[in-house]
FIVO-288200 format. One record per residue: residue number from 1; x, y, z of N, C-alpha, C in turn. Coordinates in nm, 2 decimals. Layout:
<atoms>
{NUM,{X,Y,Z},{X,Y,Z},{X,Y,Z}} ...
</atoms>
This chain:
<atoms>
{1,{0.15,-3.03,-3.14},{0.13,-2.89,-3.12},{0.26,-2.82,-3.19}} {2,{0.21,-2.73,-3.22},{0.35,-2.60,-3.32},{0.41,-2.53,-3.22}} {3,{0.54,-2.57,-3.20},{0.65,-2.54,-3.16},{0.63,-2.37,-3.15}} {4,{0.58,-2.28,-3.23},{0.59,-2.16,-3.24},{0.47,-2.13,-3.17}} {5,{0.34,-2.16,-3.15},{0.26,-2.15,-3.12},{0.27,-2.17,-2.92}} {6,{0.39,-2.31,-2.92},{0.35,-2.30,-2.76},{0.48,-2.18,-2.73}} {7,{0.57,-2.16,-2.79},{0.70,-2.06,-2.75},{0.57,-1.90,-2.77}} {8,{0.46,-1.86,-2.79},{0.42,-1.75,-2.81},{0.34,-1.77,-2.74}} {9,{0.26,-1.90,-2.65},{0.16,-1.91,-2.54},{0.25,-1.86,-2.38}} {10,{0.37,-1.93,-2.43},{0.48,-1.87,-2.30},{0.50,-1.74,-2.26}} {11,{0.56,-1.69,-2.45},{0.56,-1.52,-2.39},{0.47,-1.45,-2.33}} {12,{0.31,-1.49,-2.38},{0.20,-1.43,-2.31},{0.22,-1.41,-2.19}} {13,{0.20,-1.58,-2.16},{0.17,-1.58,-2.02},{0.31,-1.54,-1.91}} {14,{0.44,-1.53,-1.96},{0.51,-1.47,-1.87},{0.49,-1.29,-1.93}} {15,{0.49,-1.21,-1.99},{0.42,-1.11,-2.03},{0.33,-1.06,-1.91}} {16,{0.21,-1.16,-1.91},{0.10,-1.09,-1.80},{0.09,-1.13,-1.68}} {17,{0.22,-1.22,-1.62},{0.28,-1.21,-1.49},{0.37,-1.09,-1.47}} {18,{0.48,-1.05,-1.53},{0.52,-0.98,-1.50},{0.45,-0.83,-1.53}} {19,{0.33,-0.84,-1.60},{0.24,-0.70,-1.56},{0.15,-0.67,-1.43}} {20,{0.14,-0.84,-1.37},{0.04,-0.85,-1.23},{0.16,-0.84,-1.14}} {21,{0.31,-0.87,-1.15},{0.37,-0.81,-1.10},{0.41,-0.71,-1.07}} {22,{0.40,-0.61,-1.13},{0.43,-0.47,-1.15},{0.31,-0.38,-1.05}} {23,{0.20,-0.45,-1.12},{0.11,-0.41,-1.08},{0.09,-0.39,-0.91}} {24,{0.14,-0.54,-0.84},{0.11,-0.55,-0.75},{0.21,-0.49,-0.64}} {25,{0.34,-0.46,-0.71},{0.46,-0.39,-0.61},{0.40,-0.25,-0.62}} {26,{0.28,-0.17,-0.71},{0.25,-0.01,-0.71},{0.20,-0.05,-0.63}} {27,{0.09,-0.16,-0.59},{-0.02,-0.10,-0.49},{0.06,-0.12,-0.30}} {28,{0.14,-0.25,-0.34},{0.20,-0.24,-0.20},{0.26,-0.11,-0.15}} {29,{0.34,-0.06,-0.27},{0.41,0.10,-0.25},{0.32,0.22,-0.20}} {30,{0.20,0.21,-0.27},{0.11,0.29,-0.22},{0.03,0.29,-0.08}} {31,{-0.01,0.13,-0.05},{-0.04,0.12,0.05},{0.01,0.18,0.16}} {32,{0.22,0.10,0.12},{0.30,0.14,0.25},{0.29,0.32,0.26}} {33,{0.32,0.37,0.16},{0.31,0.54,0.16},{0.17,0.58,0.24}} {34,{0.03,0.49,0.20},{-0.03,0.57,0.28},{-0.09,0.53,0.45}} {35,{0.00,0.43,0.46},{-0.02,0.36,0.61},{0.12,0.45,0.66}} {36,{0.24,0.53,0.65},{0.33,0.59,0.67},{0.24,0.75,0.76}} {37,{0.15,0.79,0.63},{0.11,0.89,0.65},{-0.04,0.86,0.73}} {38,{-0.08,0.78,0.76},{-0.16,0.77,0.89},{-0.09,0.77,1.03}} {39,{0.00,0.68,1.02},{0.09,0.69,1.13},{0.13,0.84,1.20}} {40,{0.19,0.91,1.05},{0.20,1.03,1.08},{0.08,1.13,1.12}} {41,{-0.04,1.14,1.13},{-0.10,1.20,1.14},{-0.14,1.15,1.26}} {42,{-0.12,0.99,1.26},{-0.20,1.01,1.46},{-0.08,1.04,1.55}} {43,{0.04,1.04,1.50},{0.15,1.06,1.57},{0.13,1.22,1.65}} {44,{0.11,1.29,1.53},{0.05,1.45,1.54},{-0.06,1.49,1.63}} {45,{-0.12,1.42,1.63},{-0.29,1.41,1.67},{-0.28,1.37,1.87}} {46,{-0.17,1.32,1.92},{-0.17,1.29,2.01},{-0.10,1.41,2.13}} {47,{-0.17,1.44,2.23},{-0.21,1.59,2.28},{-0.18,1.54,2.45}} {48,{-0.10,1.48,2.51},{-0.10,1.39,2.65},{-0.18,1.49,2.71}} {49,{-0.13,1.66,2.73},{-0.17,1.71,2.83},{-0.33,1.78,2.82}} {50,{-0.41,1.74,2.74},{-0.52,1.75,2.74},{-0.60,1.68,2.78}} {51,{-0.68,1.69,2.87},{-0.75,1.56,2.94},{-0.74,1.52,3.06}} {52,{-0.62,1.60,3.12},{-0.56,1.52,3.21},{-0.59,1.62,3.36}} {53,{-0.68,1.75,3.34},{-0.76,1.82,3.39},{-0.86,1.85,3.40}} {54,{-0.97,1.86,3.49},{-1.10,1.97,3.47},{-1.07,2.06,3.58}} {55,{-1.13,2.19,3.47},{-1.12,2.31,3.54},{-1.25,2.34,3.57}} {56,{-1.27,2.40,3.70},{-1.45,2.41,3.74},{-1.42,2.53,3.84}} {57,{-1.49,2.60,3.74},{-1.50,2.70,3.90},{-1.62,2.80,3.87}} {58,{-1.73,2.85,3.99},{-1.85,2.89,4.00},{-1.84,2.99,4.04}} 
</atoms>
């Protein structure tokens, strides 16, 4: 096999690792950003003193 041929099978293939790498640190980033802002939103969403009465009167 040609020397040049397997040195340009290499660059590929390290090439499109480090694009599925890249790739894969956005989506963790994004994940983490949007599991942040869930958190935040039930953090908000929680109301202790609601519920914790019924008012009844006839």
């Amino acid at each position: 096999m040609d020397i040049a041929a397997v040195a340009t099978a290499l660059k590929s293939a390290s090439i499109g690792n480090a694009i599925s790498l890249a790739v894969t640190k956005k989506v963790m980033d994004t994940q983490k950003e949007a599991g942040a802002q869930v958190v935040e939103l039930l953090e908000k969403s929680v109301q202790p003193h609601l519920g914790s009465r019924i008012d009844v009167r006839l």
